[in-house]
PASEBA-1860 file (N, C-alpha, C; in nm, 3 decimals):
! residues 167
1> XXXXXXXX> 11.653/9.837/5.007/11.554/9.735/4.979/11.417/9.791/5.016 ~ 11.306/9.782/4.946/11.209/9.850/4.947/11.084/9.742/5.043 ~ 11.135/9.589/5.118/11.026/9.558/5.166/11.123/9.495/5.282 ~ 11.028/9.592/5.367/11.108/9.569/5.481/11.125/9.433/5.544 ~ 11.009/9.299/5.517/11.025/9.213/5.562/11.158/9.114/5.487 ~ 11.203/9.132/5.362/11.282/9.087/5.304/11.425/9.136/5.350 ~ 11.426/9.246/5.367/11.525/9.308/5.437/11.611/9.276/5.578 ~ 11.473/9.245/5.665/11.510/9.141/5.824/11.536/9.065/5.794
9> XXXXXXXX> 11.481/8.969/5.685/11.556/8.769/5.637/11.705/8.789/5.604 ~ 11.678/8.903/5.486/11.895/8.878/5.467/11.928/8.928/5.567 ~ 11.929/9.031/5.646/11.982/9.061/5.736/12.031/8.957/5.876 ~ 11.905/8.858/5.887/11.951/8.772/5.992/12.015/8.628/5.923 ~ 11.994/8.611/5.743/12.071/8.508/5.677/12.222/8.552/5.707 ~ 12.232/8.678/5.670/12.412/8.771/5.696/12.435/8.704/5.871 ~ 12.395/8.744/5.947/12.383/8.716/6.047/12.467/8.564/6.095 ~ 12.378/8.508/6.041/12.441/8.370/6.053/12.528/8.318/6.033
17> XXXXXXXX> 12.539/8.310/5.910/12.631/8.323/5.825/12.769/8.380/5.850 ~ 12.803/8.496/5.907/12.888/8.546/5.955/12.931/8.469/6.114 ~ 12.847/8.474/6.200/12.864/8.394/6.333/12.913/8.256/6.272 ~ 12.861/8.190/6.214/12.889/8.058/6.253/13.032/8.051/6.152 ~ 13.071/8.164/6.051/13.178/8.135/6.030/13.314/8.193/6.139 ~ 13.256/8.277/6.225/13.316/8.285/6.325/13.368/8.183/6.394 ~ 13.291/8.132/6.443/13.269/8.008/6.550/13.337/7.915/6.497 ~ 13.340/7.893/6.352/13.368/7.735/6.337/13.527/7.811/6.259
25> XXXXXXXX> 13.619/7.897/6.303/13.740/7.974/6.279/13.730/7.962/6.126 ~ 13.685/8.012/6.048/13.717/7.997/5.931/13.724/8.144/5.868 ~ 13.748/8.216/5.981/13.798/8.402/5.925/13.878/8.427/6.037 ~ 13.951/8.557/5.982/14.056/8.595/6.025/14.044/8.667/6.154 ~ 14.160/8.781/6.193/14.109/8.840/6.308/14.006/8.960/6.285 ~ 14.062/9.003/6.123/13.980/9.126/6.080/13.844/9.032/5.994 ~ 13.801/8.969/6.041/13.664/8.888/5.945/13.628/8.854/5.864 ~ 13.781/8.840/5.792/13.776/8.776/5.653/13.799/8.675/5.674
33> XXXXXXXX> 13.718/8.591/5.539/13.749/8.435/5.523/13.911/8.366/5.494 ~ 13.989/8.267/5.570/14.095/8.249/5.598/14.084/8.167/5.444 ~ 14.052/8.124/5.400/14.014/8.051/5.247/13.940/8.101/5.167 ~ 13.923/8.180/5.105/13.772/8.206/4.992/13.729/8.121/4.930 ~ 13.799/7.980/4.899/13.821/7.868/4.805/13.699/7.749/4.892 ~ 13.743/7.750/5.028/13.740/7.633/5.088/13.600/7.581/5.059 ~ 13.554/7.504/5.084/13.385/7.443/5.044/13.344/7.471/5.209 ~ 13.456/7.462/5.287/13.358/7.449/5.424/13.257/7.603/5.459
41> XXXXXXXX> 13.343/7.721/5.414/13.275/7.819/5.474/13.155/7.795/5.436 ~ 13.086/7.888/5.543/12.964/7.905/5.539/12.924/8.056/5.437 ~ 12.839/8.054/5.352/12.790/8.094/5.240/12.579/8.110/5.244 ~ 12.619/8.259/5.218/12.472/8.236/5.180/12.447/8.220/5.032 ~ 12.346/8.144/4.997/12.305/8.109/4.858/12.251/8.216/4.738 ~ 12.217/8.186/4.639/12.226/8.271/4.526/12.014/8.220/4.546 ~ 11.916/8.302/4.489/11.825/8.262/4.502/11.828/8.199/4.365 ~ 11.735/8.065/4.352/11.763/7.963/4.270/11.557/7.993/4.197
49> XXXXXXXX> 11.476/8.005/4.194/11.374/8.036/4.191/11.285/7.916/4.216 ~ 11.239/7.823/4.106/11.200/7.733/4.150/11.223/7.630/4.249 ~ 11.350/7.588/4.239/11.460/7.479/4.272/11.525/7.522/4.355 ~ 11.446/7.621/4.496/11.533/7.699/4.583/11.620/7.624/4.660 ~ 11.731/7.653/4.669/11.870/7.583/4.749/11.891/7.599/4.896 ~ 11.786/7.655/4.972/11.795/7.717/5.108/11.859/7.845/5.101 ~ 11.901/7.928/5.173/11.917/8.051/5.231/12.054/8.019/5.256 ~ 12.147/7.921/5.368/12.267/7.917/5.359/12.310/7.808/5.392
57> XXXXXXXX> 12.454/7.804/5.301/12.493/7.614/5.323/12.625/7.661/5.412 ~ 12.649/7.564/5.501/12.688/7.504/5.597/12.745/7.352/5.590 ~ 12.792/7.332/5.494/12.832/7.211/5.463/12.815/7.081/5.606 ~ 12.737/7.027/5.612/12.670/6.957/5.513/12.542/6.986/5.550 ~ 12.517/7.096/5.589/12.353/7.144/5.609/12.344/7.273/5.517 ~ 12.196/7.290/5.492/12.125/7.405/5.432/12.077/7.438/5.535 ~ 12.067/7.537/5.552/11.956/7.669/5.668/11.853/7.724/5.604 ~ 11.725/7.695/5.643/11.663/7.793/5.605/11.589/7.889/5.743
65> XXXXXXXX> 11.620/7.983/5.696/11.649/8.125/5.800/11.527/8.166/5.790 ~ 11.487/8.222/5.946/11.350/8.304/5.912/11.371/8.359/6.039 ~ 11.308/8.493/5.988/11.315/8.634/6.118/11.186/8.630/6.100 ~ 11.066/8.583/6.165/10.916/8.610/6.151/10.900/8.559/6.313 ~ 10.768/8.627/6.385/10.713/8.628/6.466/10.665/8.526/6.519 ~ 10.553/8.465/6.432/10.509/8.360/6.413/10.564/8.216/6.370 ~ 10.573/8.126/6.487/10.680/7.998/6.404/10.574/7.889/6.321 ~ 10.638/7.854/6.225/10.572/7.736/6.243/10.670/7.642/6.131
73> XXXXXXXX> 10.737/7.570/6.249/10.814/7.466/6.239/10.785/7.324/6.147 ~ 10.737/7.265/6.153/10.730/7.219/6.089/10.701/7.189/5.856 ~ 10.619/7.309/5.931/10.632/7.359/5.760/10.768/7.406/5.696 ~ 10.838/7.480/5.761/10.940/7.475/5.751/11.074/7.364/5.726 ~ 11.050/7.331/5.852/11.123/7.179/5.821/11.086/7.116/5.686 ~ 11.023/7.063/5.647/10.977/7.031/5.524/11.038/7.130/5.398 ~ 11.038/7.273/5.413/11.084/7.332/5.310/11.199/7.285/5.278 ~ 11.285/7.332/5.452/11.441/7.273/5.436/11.495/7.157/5.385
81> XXXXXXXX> 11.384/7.039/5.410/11.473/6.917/5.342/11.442/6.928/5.201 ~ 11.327/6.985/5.156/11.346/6.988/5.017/11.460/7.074/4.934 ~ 11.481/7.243/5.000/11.604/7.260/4.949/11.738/7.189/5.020 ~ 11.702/7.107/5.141/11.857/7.056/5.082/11.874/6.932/4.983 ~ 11.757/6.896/4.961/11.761/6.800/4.828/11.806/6.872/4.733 ~ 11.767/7.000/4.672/11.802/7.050/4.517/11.949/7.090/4.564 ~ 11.990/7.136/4.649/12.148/7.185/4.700/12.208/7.046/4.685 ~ 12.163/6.939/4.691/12.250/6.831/4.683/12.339/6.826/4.860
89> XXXXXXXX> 12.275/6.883/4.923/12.333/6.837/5.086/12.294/6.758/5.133 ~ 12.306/6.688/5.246/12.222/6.521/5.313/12.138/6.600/5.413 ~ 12.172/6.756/5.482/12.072/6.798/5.612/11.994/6.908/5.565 ~ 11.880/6.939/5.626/11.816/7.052/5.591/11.783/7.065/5.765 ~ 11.834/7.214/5.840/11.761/7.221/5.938/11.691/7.362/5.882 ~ 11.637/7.431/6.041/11.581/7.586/6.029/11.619/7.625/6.143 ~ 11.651/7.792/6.140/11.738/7.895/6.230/11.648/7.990/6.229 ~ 11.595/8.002/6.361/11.475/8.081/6.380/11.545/8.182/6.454
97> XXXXXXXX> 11.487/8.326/6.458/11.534/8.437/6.476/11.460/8.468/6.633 ~ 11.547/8.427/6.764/11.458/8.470/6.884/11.496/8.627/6.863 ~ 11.315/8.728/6.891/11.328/8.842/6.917/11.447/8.903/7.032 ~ 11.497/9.030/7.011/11.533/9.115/7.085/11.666/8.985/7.135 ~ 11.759/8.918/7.035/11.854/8.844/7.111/11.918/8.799/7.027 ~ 12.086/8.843/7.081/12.184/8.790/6.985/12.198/8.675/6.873 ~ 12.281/8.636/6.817/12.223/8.551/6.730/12.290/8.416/6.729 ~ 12.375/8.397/6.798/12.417/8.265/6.859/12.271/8.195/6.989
105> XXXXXXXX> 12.177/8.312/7.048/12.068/8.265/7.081/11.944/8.239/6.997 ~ 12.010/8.248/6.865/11.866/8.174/6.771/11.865/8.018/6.819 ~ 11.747/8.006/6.730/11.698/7.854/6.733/11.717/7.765/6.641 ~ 11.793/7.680/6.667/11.815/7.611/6.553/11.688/7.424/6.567 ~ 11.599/7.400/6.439/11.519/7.312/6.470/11.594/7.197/6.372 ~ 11.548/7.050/6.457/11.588/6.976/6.320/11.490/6.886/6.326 ~ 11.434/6.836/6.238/11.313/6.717/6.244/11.367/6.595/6.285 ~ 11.299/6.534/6.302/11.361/6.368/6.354/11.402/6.298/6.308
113> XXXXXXXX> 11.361/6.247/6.181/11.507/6.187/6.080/11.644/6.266/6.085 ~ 11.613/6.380/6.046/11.770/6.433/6.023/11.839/6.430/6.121 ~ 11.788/6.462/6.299/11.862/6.464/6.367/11.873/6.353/6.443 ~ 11.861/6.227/6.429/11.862/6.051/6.415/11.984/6.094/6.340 ~ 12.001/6.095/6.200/12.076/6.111/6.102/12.201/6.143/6.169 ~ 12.194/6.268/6.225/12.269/6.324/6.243/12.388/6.239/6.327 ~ 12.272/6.214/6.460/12.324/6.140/6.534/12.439/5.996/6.547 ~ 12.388/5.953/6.470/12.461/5.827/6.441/12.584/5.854/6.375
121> XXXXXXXX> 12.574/5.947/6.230/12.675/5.981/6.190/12.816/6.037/6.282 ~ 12.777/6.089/6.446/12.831/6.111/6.524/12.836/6.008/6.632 ~ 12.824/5.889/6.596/12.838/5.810/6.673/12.787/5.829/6.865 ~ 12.659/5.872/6.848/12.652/5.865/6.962/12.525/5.853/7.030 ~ 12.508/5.859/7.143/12.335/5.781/7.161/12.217/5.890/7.188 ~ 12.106/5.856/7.204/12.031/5.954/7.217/12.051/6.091/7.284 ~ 12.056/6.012/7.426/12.107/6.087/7.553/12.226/6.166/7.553 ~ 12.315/6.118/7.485/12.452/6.185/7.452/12.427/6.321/7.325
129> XXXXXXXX> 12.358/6.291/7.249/12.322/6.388/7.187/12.246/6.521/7.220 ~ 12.150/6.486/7.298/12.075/6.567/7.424/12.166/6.624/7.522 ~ 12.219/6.622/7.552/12.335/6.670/7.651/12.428/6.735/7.624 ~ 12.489/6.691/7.495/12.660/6.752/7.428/12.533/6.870/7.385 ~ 12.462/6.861/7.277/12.416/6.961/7.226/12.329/7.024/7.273 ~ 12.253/6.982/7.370/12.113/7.092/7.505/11.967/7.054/7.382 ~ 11.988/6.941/7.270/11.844/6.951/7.248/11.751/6.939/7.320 ~ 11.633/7.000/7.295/11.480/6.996/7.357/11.403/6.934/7.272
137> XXXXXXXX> 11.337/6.794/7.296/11.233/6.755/7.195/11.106/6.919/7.199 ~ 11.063/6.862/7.109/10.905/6.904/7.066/10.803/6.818/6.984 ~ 10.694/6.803/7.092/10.609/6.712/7.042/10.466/6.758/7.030 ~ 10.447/6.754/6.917/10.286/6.798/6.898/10.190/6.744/6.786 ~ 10.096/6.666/6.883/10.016/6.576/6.867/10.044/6.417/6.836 ~ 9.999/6.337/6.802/10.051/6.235/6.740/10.084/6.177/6.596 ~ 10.109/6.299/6.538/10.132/6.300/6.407/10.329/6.356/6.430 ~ 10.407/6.259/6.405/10.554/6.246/6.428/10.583/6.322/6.355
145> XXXXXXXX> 10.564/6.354/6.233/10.568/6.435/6.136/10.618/6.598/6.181 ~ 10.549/6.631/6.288/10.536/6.767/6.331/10.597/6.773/6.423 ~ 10.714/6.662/6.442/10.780/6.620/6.588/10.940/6.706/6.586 ~ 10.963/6.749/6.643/11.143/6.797/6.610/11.206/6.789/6.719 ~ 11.348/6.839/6.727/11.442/6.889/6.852/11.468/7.051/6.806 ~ 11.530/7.130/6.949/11.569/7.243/6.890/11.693/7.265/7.039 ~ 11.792/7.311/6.917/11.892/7.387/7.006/11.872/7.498/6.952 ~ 12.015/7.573/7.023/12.086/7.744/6.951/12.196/7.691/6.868
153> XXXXXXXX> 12.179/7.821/6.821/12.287/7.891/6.683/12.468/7.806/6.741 ~ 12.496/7.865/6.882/12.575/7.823/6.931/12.643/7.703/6.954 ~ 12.549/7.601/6.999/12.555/7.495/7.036/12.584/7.403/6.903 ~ 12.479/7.456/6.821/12.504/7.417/6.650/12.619/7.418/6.600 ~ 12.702/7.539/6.599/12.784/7.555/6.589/12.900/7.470/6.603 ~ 12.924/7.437/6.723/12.974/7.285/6.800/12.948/7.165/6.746 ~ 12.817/7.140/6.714/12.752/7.019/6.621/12.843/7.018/6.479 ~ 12.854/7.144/6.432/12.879/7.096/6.240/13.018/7.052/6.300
161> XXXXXXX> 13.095/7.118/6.386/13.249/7.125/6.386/13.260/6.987/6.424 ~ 13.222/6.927/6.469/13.249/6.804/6.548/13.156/6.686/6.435 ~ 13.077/6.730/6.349/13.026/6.643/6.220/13.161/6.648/6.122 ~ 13.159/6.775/6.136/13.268/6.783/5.993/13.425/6.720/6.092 ~ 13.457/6.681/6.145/13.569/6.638/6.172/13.532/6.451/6.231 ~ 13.417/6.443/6.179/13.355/6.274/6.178/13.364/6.195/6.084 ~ 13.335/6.296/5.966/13.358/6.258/5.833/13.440/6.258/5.729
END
């Protein structure tokens, strides 16, 4: 691949992608997928051009993945729910790439509807959600808009498995 910054995104989309199909057992001992069929694995996406679909579905979330230096979350967030609108998924979070650190220590952000959303769909209360999963609000300014939670890759991980066995 001739640009190196494109090169770090798939590389940490693979990344993910691979871990969390780890995590959530859906490959073997040698790292193949125990289903090729199944809808649950986790999959990175085909680039869609206009009508981008996110980076990788996660049934029932899209990821959109970013290995960049510079965060900025909320713009992001916004991308994500729009591709998980054209993907036809109900979540859009973002999986931020912490430097120099494994990748179950990424960051996973979710804006405040979705992870409300989330919540309830898991039947459970604020505080309980904060705790099972280690979110951290983030609040900046008084524009809610720009408001999120963020766990890890890991903890996430735990989240879909315990969504997908809610629904």
């Amino acid at each position: 691949m001739a640009n190196p910054s494109k090169a770090r995104g798939t590389a940490w989309e693979s990344a993910v992608r691979d871990y969390l199909n780890e995590a959530l057992g859906l490959v073997d001992e040698s790292g193949r997928l125990k289903d090729i069929f199944s809808a649950l694995n986790v999959r990175r996406a085909a680039q869609e051009g206009a009508k981008d679909v996110g980076d990788v579905h996660c049934a029932p979330f899209v990821l959109e993945c970013k290995d960049v230096k510079s965060a900025a979350v909320p713009t992001w967030l916004r991308q994500a729910h729009v591709e998980a609108f054209h993907a036809g998924y109900p979540y859009g979070v973002v999986v931020h790439k912490l430097r120099r650190a494994n990748v179950h220590r990424g960051r996973v952000h979710f804006g405040v509807r979705t992870w409300t959303r989330v919540r309830v769909a898991l039947d459970l209360t604020t505080e309980e959600t904060r705790e099972r999963y280690a979110f951290v609000p983030v609040v900046r300014g008084l524009d809610s808009g720009r408001w999120y939670l963020t766990t890890d890759v890991a903890r996430f991980a735990q989240l879909v498995a315990d969504l997908r066995a809610a629904l």
